[in-house]
ZARO-977023 format. One line per 10 residues: number of its first residue (from 1); their letters; for each residue x negated, y, z negated of N, C-alpha, C. Coordinates in pm, 1 decimal, padded with zeros to 6 digits. Each point is the difference from the previous one (the first is absolute). Layout:
! residues N
NUM	a	X:Y:Z:X:Y:Z:X:Y:Z; ...
***
This chain:
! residues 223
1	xxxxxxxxxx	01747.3:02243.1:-00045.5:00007.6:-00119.2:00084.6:00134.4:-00070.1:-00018.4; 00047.2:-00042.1:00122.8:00124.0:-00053.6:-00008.5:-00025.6:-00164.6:00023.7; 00064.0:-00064.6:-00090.9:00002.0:-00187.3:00026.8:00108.4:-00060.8:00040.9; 00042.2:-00096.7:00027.2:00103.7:-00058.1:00023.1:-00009.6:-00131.0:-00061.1; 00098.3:-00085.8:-00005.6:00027.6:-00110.7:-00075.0:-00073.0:-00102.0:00106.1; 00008.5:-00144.9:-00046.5:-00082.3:-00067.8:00118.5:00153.0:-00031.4:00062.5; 00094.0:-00022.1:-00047.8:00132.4:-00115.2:00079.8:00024.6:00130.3:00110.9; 00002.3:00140.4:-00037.3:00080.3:00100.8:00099.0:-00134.8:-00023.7:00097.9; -00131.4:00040.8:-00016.4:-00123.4:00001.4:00088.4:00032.0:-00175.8:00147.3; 00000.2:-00100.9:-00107.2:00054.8:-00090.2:00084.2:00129.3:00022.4:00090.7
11	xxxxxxxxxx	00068.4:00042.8:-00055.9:00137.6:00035.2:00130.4:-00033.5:00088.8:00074.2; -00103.1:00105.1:-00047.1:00011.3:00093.3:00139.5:-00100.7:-00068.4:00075.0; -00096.0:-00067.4:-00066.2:-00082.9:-00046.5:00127.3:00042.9:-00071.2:00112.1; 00090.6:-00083.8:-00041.1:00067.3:-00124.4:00059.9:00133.2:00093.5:00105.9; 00008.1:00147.6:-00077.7:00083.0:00062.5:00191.4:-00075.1:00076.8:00037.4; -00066.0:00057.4:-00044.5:-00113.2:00080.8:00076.2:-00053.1:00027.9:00112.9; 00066.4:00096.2:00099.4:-00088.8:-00004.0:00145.4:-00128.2:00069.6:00024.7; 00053.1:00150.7:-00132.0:-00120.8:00084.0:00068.7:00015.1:00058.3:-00110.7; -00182.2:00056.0:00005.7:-00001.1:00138.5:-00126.6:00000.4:00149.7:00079.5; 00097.7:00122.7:-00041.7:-00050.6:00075.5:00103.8:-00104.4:00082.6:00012.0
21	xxxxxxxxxx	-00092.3:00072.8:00065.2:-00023.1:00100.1:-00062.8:00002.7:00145.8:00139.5; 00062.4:00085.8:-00108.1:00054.8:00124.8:00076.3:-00037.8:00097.7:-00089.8; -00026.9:00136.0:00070.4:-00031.5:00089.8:-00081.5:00081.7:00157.1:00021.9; 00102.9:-00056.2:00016.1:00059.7:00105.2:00037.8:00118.9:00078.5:00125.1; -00078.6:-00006.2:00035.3:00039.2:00057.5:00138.0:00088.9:-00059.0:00106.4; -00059.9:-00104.1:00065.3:00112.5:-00062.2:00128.7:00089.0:-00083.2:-00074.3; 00110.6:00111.8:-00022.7:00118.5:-00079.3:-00077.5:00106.5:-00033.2:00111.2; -00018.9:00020.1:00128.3:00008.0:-00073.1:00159.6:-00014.1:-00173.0:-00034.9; -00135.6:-00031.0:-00023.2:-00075.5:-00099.2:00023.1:00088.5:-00110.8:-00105.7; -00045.6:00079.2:-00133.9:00089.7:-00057.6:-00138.9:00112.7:00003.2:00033.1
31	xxxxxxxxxx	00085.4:00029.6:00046.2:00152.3:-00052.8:00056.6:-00018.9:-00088.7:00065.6; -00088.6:00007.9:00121.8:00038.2:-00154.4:00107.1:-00051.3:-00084.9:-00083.3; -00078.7:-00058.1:-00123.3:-00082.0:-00090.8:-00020.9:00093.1:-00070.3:-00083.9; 00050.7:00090.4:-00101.1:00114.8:-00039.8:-00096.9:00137.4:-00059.1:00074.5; -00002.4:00082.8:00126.4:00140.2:-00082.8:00084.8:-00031.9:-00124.1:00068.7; -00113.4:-00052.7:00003.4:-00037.2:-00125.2:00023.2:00020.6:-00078.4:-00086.2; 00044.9:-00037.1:-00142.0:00011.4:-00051.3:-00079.4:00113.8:00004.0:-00085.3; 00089.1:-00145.2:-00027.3:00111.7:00005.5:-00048.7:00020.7:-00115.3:-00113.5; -00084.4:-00087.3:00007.6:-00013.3:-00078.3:-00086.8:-00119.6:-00048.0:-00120.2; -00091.0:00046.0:00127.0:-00153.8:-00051.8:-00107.7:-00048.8:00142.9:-00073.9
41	xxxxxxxxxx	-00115.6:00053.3:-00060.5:-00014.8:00104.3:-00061.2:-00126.7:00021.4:00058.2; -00018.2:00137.3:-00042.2:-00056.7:00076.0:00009.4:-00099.7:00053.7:-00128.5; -00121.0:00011.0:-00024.3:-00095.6:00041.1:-00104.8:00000.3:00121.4:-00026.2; 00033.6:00152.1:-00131.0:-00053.6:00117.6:00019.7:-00105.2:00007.9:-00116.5; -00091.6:-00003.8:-00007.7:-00120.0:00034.8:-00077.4:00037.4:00135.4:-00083.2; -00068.7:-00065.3:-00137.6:00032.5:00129.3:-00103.4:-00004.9:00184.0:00067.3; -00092.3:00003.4:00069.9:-00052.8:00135.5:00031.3:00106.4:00077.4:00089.3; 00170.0:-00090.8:00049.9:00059.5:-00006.2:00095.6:00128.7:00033.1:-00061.4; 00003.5:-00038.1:-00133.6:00129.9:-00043.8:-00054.9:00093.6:00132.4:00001.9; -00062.8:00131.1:-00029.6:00116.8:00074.8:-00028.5:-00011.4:00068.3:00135.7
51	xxxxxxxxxx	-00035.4:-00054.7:00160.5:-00017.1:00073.8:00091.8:00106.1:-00087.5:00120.2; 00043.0:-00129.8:-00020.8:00077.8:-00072.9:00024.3:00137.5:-00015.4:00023.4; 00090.0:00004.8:00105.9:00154.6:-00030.2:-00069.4:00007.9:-00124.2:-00036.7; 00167.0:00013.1:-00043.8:-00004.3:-00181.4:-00097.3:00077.9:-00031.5:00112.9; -00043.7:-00070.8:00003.1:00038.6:-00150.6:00083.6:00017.7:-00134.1:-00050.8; 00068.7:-00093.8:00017.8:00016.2:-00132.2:-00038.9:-00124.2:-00073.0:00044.8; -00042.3:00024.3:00100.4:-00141.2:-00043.9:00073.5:-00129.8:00032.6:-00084.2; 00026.5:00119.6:-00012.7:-00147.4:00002.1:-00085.7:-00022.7:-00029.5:-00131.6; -00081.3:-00080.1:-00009.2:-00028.0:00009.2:-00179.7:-00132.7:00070.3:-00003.3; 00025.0:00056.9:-00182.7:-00126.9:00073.5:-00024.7:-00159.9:-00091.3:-00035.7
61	xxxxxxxxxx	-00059.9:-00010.7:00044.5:-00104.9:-00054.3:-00067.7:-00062.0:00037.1:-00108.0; -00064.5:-00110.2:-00067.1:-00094.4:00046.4:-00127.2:-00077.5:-00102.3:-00020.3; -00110.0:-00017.5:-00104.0:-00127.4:-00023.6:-00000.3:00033.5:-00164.9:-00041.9; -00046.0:-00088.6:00070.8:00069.5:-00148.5:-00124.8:-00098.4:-00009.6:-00096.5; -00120.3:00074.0:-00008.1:-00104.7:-00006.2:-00086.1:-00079.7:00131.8:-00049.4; -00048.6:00025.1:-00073.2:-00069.9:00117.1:-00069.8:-00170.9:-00003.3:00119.7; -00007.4:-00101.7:00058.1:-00144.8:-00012.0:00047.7:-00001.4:00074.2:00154.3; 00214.6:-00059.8:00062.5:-00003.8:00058.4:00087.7:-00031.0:00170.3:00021.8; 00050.8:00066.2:-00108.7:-00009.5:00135.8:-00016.4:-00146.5:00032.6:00006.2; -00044.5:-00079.2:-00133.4:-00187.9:00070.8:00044.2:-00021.8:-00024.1:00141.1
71	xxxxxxxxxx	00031.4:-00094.7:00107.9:-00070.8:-00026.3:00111.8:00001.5:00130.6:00116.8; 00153.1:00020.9:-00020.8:00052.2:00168.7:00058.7:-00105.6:00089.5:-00051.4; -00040.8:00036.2:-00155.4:-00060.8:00071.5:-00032.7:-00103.0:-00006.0:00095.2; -00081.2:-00149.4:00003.5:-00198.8:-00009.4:00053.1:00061.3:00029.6:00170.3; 00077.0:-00013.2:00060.4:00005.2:00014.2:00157.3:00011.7:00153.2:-00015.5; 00095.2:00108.7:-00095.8:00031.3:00090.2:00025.9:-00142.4:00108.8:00032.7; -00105.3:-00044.7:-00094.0:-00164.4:00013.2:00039.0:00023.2:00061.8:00152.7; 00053.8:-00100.1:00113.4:-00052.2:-00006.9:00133.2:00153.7:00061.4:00030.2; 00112.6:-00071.5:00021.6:00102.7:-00008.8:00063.9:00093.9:00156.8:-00045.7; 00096.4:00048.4:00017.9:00099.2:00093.4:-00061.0:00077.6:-00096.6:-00141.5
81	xxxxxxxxxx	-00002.1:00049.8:-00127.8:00107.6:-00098.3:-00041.6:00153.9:-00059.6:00015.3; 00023.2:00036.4:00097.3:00148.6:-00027.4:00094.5:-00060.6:-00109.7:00129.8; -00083.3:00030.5:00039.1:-00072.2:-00126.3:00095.3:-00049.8:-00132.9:-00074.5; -00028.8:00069.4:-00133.8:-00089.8:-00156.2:-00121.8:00056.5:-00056.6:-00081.4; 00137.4:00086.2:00033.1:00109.4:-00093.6:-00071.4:00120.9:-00053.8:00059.5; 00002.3:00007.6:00124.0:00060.5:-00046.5:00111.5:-00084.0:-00137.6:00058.5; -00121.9:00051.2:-00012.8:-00084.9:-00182.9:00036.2:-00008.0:-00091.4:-00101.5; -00028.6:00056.7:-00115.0:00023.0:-00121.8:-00100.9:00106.4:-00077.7:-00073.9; 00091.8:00115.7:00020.5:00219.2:-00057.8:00020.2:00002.0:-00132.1:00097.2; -00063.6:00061.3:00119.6:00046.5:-00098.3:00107.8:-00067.1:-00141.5:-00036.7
91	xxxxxxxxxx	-00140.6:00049.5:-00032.7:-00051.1:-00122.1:-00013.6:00010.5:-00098.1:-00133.9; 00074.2:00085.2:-00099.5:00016.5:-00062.9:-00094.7:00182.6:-00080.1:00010.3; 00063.4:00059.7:00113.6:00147.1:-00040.5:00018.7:00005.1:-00048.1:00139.7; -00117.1:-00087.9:00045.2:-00032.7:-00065.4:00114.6:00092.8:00028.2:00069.0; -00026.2:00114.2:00043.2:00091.2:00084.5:00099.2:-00076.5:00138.0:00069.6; 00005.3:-00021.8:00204.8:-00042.1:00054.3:00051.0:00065.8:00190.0:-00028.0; -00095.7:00087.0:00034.1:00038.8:00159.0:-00004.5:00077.5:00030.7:00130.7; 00125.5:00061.9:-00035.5:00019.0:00108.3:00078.7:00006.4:00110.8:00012.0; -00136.4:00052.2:00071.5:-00056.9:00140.3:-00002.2:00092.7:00109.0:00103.3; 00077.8:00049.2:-00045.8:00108.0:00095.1:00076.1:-00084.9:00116.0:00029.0
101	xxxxxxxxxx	-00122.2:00014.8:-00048.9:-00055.8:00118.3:00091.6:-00156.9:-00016.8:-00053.2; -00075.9:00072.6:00076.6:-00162.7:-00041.3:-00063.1:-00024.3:-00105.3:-00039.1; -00027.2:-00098.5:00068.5:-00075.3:-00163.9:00009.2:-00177.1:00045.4:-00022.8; -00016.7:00115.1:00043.1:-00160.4:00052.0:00002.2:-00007.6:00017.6:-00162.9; 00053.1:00019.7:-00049.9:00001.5:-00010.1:-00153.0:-00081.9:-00151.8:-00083.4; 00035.7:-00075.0:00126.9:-00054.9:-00107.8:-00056.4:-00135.6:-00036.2:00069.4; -00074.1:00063.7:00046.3:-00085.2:00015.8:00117.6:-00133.4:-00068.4:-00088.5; -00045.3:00008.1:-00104.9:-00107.4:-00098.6:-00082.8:00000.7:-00130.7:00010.1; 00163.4:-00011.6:-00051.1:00012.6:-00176.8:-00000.4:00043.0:-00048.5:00150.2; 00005.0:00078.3:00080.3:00068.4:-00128.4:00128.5:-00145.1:-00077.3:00047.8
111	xxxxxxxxxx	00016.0:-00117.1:00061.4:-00093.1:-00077.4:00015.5:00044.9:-00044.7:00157.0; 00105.7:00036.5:00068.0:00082.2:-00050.4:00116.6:00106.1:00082.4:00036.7; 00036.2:-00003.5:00136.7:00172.2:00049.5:00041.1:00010.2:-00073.5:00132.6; 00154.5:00024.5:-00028.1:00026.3:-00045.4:00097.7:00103.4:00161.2:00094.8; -00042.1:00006.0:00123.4:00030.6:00116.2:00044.7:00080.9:-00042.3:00142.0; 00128.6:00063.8:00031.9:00085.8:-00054.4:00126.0:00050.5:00156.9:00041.1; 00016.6:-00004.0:00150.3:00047.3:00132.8:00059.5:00187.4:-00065.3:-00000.5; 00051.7:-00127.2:-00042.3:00112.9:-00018.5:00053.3:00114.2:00091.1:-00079.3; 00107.4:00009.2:00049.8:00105.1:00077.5:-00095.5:00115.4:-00127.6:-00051.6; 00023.3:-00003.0:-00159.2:00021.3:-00130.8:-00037.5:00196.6:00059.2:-00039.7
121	xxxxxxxxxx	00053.3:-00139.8:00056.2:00119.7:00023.1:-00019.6:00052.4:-00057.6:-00174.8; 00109.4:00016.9:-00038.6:-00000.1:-00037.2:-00126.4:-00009.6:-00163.2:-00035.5; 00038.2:-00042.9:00065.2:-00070.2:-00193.1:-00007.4:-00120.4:-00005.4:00014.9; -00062.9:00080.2:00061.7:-00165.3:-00035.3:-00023.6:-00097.1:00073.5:-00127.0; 00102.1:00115.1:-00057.8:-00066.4:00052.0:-00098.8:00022.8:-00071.5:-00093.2; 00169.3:-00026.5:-00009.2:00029.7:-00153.5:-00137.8:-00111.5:-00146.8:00060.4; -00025.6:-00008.0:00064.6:-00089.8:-00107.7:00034.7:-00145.2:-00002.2:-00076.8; -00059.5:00134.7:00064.3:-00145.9:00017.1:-00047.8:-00024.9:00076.9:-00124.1; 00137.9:00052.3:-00094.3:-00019.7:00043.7:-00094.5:00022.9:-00182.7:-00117.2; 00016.7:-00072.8:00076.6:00075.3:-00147.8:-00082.4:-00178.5:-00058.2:-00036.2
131	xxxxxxxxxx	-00048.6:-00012.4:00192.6:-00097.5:-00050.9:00000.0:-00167.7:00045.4:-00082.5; 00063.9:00185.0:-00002.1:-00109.8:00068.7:-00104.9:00002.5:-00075.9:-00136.0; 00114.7:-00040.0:-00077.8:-00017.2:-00023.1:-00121.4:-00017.1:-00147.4:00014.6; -00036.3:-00134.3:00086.8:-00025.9:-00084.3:-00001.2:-00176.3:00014.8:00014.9; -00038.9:00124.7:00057.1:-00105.9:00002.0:-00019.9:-00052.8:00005.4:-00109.9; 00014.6:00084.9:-00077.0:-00015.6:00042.3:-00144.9:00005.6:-00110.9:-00111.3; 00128.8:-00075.9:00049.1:00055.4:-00085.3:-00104.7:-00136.6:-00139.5:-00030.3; -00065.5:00000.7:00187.9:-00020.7:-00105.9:00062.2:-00186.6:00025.8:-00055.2; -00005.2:00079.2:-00032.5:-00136.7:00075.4:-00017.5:-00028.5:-00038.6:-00178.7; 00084.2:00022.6:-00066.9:-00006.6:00037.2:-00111.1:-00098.0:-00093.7:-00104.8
141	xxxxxxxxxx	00008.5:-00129.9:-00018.1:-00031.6:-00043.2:-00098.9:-00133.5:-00052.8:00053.2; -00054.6:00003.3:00100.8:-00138.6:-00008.6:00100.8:-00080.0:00132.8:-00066.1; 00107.4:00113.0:-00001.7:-00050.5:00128.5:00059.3:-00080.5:00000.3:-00121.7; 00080.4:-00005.6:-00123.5:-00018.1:00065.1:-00148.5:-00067.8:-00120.8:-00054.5; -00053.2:-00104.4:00040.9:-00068.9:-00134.0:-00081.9:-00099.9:00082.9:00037.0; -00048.3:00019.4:00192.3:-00107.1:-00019.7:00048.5:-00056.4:00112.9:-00030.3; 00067.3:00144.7:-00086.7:-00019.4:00111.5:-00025.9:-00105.8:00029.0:-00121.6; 00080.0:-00055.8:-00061.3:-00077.6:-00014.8:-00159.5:-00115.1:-00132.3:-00046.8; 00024.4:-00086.4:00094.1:-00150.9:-00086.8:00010.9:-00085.3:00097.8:00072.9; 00001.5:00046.6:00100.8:-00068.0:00115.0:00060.8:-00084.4:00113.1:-00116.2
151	xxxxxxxxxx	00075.1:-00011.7:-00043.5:-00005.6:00158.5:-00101.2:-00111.2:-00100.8:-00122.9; 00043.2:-00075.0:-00043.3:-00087.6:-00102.9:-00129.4:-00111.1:-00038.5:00100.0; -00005.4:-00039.5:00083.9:-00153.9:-00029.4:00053.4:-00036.5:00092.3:00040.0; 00024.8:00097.4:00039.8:-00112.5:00132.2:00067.2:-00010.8:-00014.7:00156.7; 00105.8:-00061.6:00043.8:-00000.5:-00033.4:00155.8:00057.1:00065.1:00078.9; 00063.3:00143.3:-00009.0:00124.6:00046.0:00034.1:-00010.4:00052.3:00141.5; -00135.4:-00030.7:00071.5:-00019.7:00090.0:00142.3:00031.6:-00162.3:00072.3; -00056.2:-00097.9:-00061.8:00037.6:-00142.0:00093.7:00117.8:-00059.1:-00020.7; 00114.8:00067.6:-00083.9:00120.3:-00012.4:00008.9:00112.9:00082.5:00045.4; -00044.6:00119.1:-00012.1:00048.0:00076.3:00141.1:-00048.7:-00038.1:00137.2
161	xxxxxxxxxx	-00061.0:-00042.6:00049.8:-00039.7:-00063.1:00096.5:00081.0:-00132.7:00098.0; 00062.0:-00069.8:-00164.9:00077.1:-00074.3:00007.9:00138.5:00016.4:00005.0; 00028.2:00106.9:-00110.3:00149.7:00050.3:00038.5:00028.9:00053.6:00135.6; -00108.1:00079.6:00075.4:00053.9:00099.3:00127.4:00004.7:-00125.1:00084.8; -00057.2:-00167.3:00004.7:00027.9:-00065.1:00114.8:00112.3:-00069.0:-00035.7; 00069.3:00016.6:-00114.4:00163.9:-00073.1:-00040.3:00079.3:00126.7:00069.9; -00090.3:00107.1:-00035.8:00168.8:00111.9:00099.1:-00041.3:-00040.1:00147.1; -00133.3:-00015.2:00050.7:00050.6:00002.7:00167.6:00056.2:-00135.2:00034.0; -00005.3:-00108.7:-00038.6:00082.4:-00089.2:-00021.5:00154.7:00046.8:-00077.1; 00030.7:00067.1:-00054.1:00154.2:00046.5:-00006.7:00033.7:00035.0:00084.6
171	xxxxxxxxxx	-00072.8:00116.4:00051.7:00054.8:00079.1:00140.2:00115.4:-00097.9:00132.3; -00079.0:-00109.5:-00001.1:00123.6:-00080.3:00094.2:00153.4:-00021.9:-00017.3; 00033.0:00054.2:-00136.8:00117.8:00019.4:-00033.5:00071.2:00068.1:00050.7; -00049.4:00111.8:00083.1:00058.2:00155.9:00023.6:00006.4:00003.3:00151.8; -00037.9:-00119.3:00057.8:00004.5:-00025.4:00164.9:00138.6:00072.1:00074.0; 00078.3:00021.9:-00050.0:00122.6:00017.3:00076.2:-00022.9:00149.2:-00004.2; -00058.9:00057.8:-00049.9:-00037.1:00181.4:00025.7:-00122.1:00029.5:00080.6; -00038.5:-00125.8:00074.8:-00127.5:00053.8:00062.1:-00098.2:00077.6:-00008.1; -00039.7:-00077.7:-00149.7:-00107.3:00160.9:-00019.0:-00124.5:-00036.8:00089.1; -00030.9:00143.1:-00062.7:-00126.4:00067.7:00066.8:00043.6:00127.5:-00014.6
181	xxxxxxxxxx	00001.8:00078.8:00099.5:-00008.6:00208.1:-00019.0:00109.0:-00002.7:-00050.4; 00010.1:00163.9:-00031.2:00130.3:00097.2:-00076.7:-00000.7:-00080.2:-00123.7; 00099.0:00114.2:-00055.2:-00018.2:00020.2:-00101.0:00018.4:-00130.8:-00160.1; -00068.4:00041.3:-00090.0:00009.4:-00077.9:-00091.5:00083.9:-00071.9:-00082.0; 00093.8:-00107.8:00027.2:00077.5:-00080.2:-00012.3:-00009.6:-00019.6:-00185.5; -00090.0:-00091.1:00014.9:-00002.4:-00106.0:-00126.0:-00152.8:00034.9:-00042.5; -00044.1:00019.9:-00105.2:-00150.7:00012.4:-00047.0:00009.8:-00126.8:-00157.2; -00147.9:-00090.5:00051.4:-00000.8:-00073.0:-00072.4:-00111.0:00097.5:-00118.0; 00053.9:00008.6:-00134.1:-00050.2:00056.8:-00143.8:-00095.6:-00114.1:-00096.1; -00077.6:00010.0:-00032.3:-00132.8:-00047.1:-00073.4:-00060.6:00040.2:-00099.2
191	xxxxxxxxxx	00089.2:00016.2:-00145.8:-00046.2:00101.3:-00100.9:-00127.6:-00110.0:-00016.5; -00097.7:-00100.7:00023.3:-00125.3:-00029.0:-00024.1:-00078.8:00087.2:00111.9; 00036.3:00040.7:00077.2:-00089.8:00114.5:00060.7:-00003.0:00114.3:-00032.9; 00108.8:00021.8:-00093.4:-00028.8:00160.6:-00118.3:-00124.6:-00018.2:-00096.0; 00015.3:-00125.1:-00052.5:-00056.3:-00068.2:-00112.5:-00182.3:00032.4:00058.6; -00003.7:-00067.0:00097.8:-00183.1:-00050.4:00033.9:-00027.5:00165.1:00048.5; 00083.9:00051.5:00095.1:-00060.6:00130.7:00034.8:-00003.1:00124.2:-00082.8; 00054.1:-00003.3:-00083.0:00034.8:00084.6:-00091.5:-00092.6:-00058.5:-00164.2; -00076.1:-00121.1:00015.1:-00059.3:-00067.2:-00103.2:00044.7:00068.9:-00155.7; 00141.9:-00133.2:00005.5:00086.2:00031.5:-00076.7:00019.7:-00144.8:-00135.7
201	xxxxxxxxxx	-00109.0:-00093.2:00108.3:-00002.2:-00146.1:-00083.1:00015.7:00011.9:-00123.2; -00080.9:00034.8:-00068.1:-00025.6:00013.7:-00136.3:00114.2:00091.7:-00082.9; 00029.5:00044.1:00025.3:00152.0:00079.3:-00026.8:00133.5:-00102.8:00008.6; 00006.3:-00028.3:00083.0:00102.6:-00095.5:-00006.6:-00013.7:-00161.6:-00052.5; -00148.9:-00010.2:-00023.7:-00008.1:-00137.5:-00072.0:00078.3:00039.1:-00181.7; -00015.6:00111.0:-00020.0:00028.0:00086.8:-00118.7:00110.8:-00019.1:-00045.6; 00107.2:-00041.3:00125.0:00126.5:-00001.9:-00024.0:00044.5:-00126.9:-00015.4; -00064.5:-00096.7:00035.1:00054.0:-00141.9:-00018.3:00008.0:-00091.3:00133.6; 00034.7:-00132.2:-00010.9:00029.5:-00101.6:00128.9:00131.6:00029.3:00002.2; 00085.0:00089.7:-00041.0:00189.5:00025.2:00057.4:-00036.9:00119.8:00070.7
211	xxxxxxxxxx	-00094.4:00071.5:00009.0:-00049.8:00089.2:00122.6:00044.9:-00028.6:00089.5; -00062.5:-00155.5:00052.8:-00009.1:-00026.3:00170.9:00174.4:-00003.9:-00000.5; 00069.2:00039.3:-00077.6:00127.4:00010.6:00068.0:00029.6:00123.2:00091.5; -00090.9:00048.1:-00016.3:00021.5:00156.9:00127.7:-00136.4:-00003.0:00119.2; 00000.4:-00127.1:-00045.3:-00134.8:-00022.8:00206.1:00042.4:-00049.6:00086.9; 00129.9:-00034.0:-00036.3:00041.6:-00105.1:00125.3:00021.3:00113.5:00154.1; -00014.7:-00127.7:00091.6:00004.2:00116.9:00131.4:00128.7:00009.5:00104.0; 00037.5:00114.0:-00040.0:00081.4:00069.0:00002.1:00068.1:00045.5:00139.1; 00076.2:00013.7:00091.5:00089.6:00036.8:00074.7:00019.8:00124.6:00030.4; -00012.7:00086.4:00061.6:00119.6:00135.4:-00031.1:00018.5:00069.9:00151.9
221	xxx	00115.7:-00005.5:00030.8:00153.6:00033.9:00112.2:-00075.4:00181.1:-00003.1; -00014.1:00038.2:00107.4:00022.4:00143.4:00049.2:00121.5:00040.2:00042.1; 00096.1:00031.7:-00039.8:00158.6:00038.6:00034.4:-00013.0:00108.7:00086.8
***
């Protein structure tokens, strides 16, 4: 397990746009995403590090806690461990995913999308990739209170209930892509819907209240 200090964890959070996750292949995709970005950074998750070029943009990620790692472990149960440690990065570095290929990877936790047939010029992708991580950012300390009170009372189907009507209430954010049909834009992620469907409660009470640092609800960009 890899840690990081808290002062470096604080600076990357504070530039942080996106965590990525890629597995390979559309190194097409991973060029345009990285050429969108010249100042703020970019997230690569341990599982990424020696598959990566270096860039000034990207920093490597690592765990700010020993609890975050077990949490990768209990999702890896359900998720790939490159998908369960890509959601709990993001959500632990309140920062939306950018999924450069296979968003279906995350197909357990989405709880929402937002889907547009339009073709987006580069001001509207710097736009709605800005407005993804205000989601995330905007989600966070709601997401992960209302997560782990959830989880200590035994309530977790009437708080998913509650989270999916905060995303269709997000959704008005994304008005300028006209969703509705084609293809999958933005998918809103819900590691408390890994948790209840996967009846995982009791496992993760195991790990502590610095858990709910990987429930918050989450963002993630289809490139």
């Amino acid at each position: 397990m890899i840690e990081v200090s808290f002062y470096k964890y604080a600076a990357i959070v504070k530039n942080l746009r996106g965590v990525i996750y890629w597995k390979g292949r559309s190194q097409d995709k991973l060029n345009w995403l990285l050429s969108r970005f010249k100042y703020r950074c970019l997230g690569v998750p341990p599982s990424l590090h020696e598959e990566m070029p270096r860039r000034k943009i990207l920093v490597r990620l690592a765990y700010p806690a020993k609890v975050i790692s077990d949490a990768v472990d209990l999702f890896s149960r359900v998720l790939s461990r490159e998908a369960a440690g890509t959601l709990c990065l993001a959500s632990a570095y309140i920062s939306p995913i950018m999924a450069v290929e296979d968003i279906e990877d995350f197909d357990v936790a989405i709880v929402g999308t937002i889907r547009t047939q339009m073709s987006l010029d580069e001001k509207a992708w710097k736009l709605h990739m800005r407005i993804a991580d205000y989601t995330t950012l905007d989600f966070y300390a709601w997401s992960t209170e209302n997560a782990w009170k959830a989880i200590l009372e035994d309530r977790l189907a009437e708080s998913l209930e509650e989270r999916t009507r905060k995303v269709s209430a997000d959704e008005k954010r994304y008005w300028r892509l006209k969703p509705g049909s084609g293809r999958v834009f933005l998918a809103y992620l819900d590691p408390l819907k890994i948790i209840f469907e996967e009846d995982l409660r009791d496992d993760l009470l195991r790990l502590g209240e610095e858990a709910s640092s990987v429930l918050g609800l989450i963002s993630a960009i289809s490139i």
